[in-house]
N, C-alpha and C positions, 0 to 999 in steps of 0.2 A: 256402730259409727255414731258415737255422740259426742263427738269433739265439739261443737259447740254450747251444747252443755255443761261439758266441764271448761270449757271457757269463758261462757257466764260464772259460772259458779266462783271460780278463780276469779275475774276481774271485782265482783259482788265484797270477796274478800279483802283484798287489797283497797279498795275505795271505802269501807267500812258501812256501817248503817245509814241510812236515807236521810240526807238532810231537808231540811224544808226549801233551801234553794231551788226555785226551777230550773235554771240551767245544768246543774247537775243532772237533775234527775230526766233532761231529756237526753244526755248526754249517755246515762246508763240503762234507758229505755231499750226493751229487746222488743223488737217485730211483731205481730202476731204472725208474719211467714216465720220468722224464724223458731217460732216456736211452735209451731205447726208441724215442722220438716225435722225436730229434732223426733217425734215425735214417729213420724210419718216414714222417716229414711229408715229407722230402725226396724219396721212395718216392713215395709217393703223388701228391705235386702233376706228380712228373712223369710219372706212368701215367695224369693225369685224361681223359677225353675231353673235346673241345674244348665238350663241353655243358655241363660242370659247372668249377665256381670255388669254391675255397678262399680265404675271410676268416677271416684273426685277428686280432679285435679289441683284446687285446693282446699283440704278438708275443714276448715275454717269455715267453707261458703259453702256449705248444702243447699244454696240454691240453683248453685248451677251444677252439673253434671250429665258423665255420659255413660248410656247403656250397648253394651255390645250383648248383640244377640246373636246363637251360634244354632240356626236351628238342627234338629237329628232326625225330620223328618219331613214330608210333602215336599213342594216343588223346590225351594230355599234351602233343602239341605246340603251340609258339606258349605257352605258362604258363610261370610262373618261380618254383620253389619254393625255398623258405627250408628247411634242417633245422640242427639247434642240433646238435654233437658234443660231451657232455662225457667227458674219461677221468680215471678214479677212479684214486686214489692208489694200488690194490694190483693195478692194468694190468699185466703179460697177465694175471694169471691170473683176470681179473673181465674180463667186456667192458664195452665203451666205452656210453655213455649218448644215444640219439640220440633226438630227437625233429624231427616236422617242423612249422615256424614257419607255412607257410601251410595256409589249409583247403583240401582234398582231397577226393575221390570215389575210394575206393580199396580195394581189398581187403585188401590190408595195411597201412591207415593209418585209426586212427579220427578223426572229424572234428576232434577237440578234439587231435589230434597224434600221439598214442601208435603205436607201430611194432610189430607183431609179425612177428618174423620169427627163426628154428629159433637162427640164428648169435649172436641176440641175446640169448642164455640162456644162464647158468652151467651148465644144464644140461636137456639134452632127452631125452627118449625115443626117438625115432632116432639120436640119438649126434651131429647135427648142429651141437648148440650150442657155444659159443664153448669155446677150448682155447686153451693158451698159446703154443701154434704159429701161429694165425692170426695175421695184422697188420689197420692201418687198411682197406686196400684190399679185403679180404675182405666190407667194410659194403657194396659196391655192388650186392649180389645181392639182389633184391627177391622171393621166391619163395616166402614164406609168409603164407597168408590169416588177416586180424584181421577186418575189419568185414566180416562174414557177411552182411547187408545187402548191401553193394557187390557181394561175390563171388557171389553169387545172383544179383543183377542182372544180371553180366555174362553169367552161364549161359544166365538167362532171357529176356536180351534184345539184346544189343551194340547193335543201331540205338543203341535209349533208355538203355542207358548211355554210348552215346558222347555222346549228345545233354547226358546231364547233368551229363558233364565237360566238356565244351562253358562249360557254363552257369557250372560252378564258376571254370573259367580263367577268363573274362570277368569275373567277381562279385570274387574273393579272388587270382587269379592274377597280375595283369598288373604 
């Protein structure tokens, strides 16, 4: 997927060699997100596990996109969750914007979508959150609890929280 690449490359064309005008040349200025993610997307889609699939809805804009995850095994198996990725224009050094599309039972996901997790923060208190050294593929680590709810539940019970992600996958999953 490097459709923005060859769409640099093509517009580079067509416009010809770099004039000394600065208007021009902020006009033909490419991101450093965008060229990070041309970089990065290509990275990623091809480390995905065969559970999860990368959509972009428009392939022009690698900075936004969605990952559906299809897990094949633990509590989530048999569900197919939606999460939105968006990345901000001042990408690396701000992480990327993720939320997930479908509702959940989870410890680190609140019902309504929201994600908490260390990596997803400008900055943390264990030193874990986001840094201009990680990339996209660094998102895949799910290892910090948000909905204190869920995370209690699964302390206090596994049977009945399997049971009620059970309930969710059938409801909101499928």
């Amino acid at each position: 997927m490097l459709t923005l690449a060859s769409k640099l490359k093509r517009d580079d064309g067509v416009r010809g060699p770099r004039t000394s005008n600065p208007a021009s040349d902020s006009t033909r200025r490419v991101s450093v997100r965008d060229k990070l993610l041309v970089k990065e997307v290509a990275e990623l889609e091809a480390n995905l596990p065969c559970t999860c699939k990368v959509n972009f809805p428009d392939p022009n804009k690698l900075h936004y996109f969605q990952l559906t995850v299809i897990p094949d095994e633990g509590y989530y198996q048999g569900g197919k969750f939606q999460f939105e990725i968006e990345v901000p224009d001042a990408y690396n050094m701000v992480p990327p914007k993720v939320k997930c599309l479908t509702r959940i039972w989870h410890p680190n996901i609140t019902e309504t979508g929201e994600i908490c997790l260390s990596l997803l923060r400008e900055h943390s208190i264990d030193g874990t959150g986001w840094a201009p050294t990680r990339t996209l593929k660094d998102l895949l680590n799910f290892d910090d609890p948000l909905n204190i709810e869920a995370a209690e539940h699964h302390l206090r019970d596994k049977e009945d929280f399997r049971n009620k992600v059970e309930d969710y996958i059938k409801r909101y999953a499928r």
